[in-house]
LOFI-266613 format. One line per 10 residues: number of its first residue (from 1); for each residue x, y, z of C-alpha. Coordinates in steps of 0.25 Angstrom, whole numbers. Example, Ala and Ser with C-alpha at 12.3 -4.5 7.8 and 13.67 -1.06 7.14 Angstrom:
2
1	49,-18,31 ~ 55,-4,29 .
***
This chain:
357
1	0,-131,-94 ~ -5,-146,-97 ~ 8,-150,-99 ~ 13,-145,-86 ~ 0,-152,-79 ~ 4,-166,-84 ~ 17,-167,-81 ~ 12,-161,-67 ~ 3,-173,-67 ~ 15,-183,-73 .
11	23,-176,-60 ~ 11,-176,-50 ~ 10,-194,-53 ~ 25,-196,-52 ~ 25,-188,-39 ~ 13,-198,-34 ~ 22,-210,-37 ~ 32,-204,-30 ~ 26,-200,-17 ~ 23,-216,-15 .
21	38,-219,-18 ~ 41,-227,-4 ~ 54,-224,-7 ~ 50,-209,-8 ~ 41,-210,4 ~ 54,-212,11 ~ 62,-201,7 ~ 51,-191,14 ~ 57,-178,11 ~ 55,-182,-4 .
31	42,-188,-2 ~ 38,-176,5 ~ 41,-168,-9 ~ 35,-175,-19 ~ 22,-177,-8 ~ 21,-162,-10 ~ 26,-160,-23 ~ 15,-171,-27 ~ 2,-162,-18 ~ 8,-149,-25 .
41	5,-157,-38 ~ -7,-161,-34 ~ -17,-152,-36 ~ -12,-148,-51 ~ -14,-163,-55 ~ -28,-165,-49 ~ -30,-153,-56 ~ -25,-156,-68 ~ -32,-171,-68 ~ -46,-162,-68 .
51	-42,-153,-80 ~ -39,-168,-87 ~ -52,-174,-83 ~ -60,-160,-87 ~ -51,-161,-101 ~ -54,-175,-103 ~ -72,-173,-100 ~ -71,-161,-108 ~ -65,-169,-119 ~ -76,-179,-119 .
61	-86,-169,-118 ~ -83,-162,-131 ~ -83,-176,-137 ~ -97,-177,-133 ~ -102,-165,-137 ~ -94,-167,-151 ~ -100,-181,-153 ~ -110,-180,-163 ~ -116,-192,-158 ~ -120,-189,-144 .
71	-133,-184,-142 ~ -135,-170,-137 ~ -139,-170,-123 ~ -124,-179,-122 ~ -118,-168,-130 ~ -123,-156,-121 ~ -121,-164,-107 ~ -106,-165,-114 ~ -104,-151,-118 ~ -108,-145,-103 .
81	-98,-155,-99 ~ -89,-147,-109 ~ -92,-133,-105 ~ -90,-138,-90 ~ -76,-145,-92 ~ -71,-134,-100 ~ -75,-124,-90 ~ -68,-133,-79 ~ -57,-135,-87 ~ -55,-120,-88 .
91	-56,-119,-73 ~ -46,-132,-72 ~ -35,-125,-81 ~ -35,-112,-73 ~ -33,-120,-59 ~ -22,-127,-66 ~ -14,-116,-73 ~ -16,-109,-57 ~ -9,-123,-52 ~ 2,-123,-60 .
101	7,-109,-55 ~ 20,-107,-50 ~ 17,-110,-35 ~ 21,-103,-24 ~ 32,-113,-17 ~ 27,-108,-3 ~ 14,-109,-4 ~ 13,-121,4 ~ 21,-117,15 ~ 17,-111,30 .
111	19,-97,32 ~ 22,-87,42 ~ 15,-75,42 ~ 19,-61,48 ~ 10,-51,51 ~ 15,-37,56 ~ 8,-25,61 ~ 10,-13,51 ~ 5,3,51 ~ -6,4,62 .
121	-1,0,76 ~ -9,-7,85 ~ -20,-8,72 ~ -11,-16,63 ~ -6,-24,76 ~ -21,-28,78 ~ -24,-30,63 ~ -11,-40,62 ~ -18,-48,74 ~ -30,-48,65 .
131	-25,-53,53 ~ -16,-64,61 ~ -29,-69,66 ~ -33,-69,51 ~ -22,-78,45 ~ -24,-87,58 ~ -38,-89,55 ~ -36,-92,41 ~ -24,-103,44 ~ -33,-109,55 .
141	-46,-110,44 ~ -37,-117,35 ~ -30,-127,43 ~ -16,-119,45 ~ -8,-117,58 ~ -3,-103,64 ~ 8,-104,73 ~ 13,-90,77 ~ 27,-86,75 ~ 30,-73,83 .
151	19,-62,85 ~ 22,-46,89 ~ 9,-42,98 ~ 6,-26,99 ~ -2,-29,112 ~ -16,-23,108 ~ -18,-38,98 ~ -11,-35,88 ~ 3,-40,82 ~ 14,-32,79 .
161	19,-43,70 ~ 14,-59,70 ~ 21,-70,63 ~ 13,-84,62 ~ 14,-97,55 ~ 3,-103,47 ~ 6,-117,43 ~ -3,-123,33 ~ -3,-129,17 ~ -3,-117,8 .
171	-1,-107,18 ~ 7,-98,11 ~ 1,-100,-3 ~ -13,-94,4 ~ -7,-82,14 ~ 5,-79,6 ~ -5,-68,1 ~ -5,-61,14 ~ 9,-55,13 ~ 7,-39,13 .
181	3,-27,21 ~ -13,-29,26 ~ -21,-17,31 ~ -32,-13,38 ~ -44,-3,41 ~ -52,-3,53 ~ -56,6,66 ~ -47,1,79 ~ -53,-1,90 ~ -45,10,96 .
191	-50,21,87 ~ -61,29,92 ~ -60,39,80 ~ -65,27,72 ~ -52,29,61 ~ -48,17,52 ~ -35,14,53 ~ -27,7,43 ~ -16,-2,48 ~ -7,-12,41 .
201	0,-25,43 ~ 9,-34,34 ~ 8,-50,33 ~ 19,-57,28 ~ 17,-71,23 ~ 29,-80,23 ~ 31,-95,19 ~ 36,-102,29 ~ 50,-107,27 ~ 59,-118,28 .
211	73,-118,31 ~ 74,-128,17 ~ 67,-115,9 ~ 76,-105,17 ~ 88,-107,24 ~ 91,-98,34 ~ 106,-96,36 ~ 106,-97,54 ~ 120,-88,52 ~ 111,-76,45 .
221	101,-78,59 ~ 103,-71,73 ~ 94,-77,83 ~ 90,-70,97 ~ 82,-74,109 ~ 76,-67,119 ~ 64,-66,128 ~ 49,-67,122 ~ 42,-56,127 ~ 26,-53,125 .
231	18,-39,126 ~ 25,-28,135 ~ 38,-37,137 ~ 32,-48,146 ~ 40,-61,147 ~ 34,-71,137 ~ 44,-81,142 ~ 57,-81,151 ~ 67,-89,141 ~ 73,-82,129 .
241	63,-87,118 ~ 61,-79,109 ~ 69,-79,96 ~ 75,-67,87 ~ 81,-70,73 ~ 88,-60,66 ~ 91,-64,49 ~ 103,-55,49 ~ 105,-54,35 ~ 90,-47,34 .
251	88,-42,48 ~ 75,-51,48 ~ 71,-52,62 ~ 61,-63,67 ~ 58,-63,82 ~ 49,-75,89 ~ 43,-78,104 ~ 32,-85,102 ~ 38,-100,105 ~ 44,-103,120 .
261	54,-109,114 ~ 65,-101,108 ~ 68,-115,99 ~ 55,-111,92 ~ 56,-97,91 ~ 68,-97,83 ~ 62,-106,75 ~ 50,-98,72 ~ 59,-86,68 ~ 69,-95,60 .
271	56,-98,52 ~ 51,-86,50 ~ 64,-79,46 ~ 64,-87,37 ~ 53,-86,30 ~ 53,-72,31 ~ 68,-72,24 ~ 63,-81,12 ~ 50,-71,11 ~ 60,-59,9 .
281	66,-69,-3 ~ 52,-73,-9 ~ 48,-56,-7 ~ 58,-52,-16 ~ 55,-64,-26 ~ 41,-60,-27 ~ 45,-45,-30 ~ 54,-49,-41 ~ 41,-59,-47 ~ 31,-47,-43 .
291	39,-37,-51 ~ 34,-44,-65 ~ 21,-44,-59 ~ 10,-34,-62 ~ 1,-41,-50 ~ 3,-51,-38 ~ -5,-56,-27 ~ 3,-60,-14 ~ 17,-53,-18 ~ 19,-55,-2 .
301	24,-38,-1 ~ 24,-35,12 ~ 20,-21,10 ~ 10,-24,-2 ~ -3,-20,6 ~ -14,-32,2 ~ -25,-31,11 ~ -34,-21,17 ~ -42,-25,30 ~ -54,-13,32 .
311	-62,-15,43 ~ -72,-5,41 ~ -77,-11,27 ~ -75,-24,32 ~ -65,-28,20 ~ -52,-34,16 ~ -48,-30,4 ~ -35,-38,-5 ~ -27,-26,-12 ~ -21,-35,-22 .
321	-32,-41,-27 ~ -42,-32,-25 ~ -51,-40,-16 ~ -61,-36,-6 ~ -69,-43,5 ~ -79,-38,15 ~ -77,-48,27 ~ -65,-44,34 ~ -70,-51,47 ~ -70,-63,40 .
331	-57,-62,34 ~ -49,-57,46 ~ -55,-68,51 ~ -47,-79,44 ~ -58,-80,33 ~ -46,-76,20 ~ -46,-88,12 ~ -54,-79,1 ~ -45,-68,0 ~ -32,-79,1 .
341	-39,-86,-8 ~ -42,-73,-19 ~ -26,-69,-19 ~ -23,-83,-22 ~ -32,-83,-35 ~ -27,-68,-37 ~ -12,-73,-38 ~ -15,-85,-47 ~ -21,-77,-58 ~ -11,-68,-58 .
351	0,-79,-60 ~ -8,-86,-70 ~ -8,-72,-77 ~ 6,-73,-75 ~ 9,-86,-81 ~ 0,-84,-93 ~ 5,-70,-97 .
***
């Protein structure tokens, strides 16, 4: 690991010299690559410097305590110094064998995020509103954008199906999680017996995609117009705006209405197409990797069912980690960098447990 550190360090200071090139400045798509590369490296270095400097006072602290002439006050001031820097080194080693996992190449990217009503009718409509309101609180407390993409309505609040955009650094890497089948337990408000009803919705998470990560073949697509419409088949807008594209290879179909122009409707459907598209390729990776697995957080199964929502008992339990909180209000409330933040540490221990098996 210390061998792989220091050429990381040796990599990190070349990369430093490099982004002050003038003649690299010029060349911006280049400059732009090492600039990242460089931040990406960052963290590992800093890091590392800290674990030297730790190595280096805990050295000089054992001299102390070994000196037979220092006098012994100096030498048990030196060996809590010791015991401290030991412990800190510990901790350091642990935070740099998590950094130099494998990572994620799209954990730095936008996503788009599809949520769709499942068992329950107008219930799991109203619960899908719920949880879009979630994530949108959650990407506005952390500085991310939401741009809508195309939404479904059931007409009572609810969504049939909404597909957003959160545009933010990491964006994936924290709600990549989410991917699966969510359900709740509560009392609607139509139900005079005062039953539970248990409803379900999926969430997809996608990375956003580029047309440099996936080329889309324009000869595979079948695009058709026609008039947005809104609830109970009112006129929305007079021109033909609205965009279908059909990916004929797969039969995958995304419609959008939500832009004026029919320009940026077809462009919102390009993108998520694609991503979609890329998401079946990276699905059936993770089910190859998964099989030599015995355990996984975030396997992104879209029928895996990860979360329970019960209203009653006021909880929200994780399935795959076994986690349970008592402040659903909170947490359907944006309030989920907890729960985001327990899968993350779940699904590092398990790679580490991987990598030293």
């Amino acid at each position: 690991m210390l061998d792989k550190l220091a050429f990381l360090e040796e990599k990190y200071e070349d990369l430093s010299q490099k982004i002050s090139d003038p003649e690299i400045i010029n060349d911006q798509n280049q400059w732009k690559k090492l600039v990242k590369e460089h931040s990406d490296l960052e963290i590992i270095v800093t890091k590392y410097r800290e674990y030297k400097k730790a190595e280096e006072g805990l050295k000089d602290a054992k001299e102390i305590v070994h000196d037979k002439s220092s006098d012994a006050e100096l030498k048990e001031m030196a060996k809590m110094e010791a015991d401290e820097l030991e412990e800190q080194i510990s901790n350091l080693e642990e935070d740099l064998r998590i950094l130099l996992l494998p990572k994620d190449p799209n954990d730095d990217k936008n996503v788009i995020v599809e949520i769709r009503a499942g068992a329950g009718g107008d219930e799991a409509g109203l619960f899908a509103a719920d949880l879009f309101r979630m994530y949108t609180r959650y990407a506005e407390s952390v500085g991310w954008k939401v741009e809508m993409m195309s939404a479904s309505e059931t007409g009572v609040g609810g969504y049939k199906e909404v597909v957003f955009m959160i545009k933010g650094n990491g964006a994936y890497s924290k709600l990549k999680y989410e991917s699966g089948v969510h359900r709740v337990q509560r009392i609607p408000s139509t139900e005079s017996g005062g039953r539970i009803h248990t409803s379900t919705i999926t969430v997809a998470v996608l990375p956003e995609v580029d047309e440099v990560d996936f080329e889309l073949d324009m000869n595979d697509i079948r695009i058709d117009v026609f008039r947005s419409s809104g609830n109970g088949g009112q006129s929305v807008n007079t021109t033909d705006s609205a965009v279908r594209v059909t990916h004929m290879p797969t039969g995958t179909v995304v419609s959008c209405q939500d832009e004026k122009s029919q320009l940026k409707n077809k462009d919102k459907a390009l993108k998520i197409l694609r991503s979609r598209l890329l998401d079946v390729l990276i699905q059936e990776q993770q089910s190859e990797i998964a099989k030599d697995r015995k355990s996984q957080v975030g396997t992104g199964d879209r029928s895996e069912r990860i979360r329970t929502y019960n209203f009653p008992q006021g909880r929200i339990t994780d399935h795959r980690i076994n986690l349970t909180m008592h402040k659903l209000d909170s947490f359907l409330d944006g309030n989920i960098q907890e729960m985001i933040d327990a899968l993350i540490t779940t699904d590092q221990a398990e790679k580490l447990r991987e990598v030293n098996s």
